[in-house]
C-alpha positions as CSV (number, residue, x, y, z in Angstrom):
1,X,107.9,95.7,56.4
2,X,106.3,93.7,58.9
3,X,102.5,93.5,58.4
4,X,100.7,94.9,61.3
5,X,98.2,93.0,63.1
6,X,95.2,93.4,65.6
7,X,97.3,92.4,68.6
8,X,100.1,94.6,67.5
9,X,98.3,97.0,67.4
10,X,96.3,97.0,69.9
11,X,98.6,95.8,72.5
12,X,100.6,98.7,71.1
13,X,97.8,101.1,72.2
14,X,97.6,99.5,75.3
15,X,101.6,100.0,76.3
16,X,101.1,103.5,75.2
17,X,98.3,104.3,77.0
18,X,100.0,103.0,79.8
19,X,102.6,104.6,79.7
20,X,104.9,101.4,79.5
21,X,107.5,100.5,77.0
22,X,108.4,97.3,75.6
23,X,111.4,96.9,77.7
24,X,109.0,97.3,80.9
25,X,106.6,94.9,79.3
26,X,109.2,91.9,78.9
27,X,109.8,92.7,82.4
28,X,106.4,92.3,83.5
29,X,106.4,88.7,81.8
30,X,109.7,87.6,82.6
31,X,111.2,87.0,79.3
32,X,113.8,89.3,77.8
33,X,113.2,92.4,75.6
34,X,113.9,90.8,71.9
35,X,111.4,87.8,72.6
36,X,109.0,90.5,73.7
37,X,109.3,92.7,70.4
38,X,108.9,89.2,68.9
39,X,105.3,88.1,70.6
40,X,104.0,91.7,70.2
41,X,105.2,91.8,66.5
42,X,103.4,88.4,66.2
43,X,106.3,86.2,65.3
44,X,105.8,84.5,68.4
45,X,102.5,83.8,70.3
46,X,101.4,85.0,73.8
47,X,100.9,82.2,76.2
48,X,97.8,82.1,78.4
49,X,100.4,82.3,81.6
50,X,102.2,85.9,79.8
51,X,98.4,87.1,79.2
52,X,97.5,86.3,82.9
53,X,100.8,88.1,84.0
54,X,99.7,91.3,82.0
55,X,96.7,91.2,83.1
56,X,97.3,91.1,86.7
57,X,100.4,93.3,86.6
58,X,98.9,96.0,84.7
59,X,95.4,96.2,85.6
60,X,94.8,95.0,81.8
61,X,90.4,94.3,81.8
62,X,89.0,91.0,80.7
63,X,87.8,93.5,77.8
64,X,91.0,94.6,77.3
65,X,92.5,90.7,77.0
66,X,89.9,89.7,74.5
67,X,90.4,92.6,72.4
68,X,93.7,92.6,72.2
69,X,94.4,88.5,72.0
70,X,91.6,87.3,70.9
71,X,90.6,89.3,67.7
């Protein structure tokens, strides 16, 4: 079992909240679903181009960033 972290989990919040799924996220981003599940699930990182893509796509907050990436 995957250990969950604070971007997982938060940026899991966030999706739901949103009402987006995973598949709408890697949209959003440009890259293709698996590679999403992998960034959110934290085998692969977030670049600071994907974080600026969410956060104008999605109305995402500077709070919002920092709290989900930067923690």
């Amino acid at each position: 079992m995957l250990k969950e972290t604070t971007v997982n989990r938060e940026l899991k919040a966030y999706r739901a909240k949103n009402g987006l799924t995973q598949k709408d996220m890697a949209n959003i981003i440009g890259v293709d679903e698996t590679t999403y599940h992998l960034k959110e699930n934290g085998k692969r990182t977030f670049n600071i181009r994907e974080v600026q893509t969410l956060k104008s796509k999605t109305g995402m907050s500077n709070e919002e960033a920092i709290v989900i990436f930067l923690k």
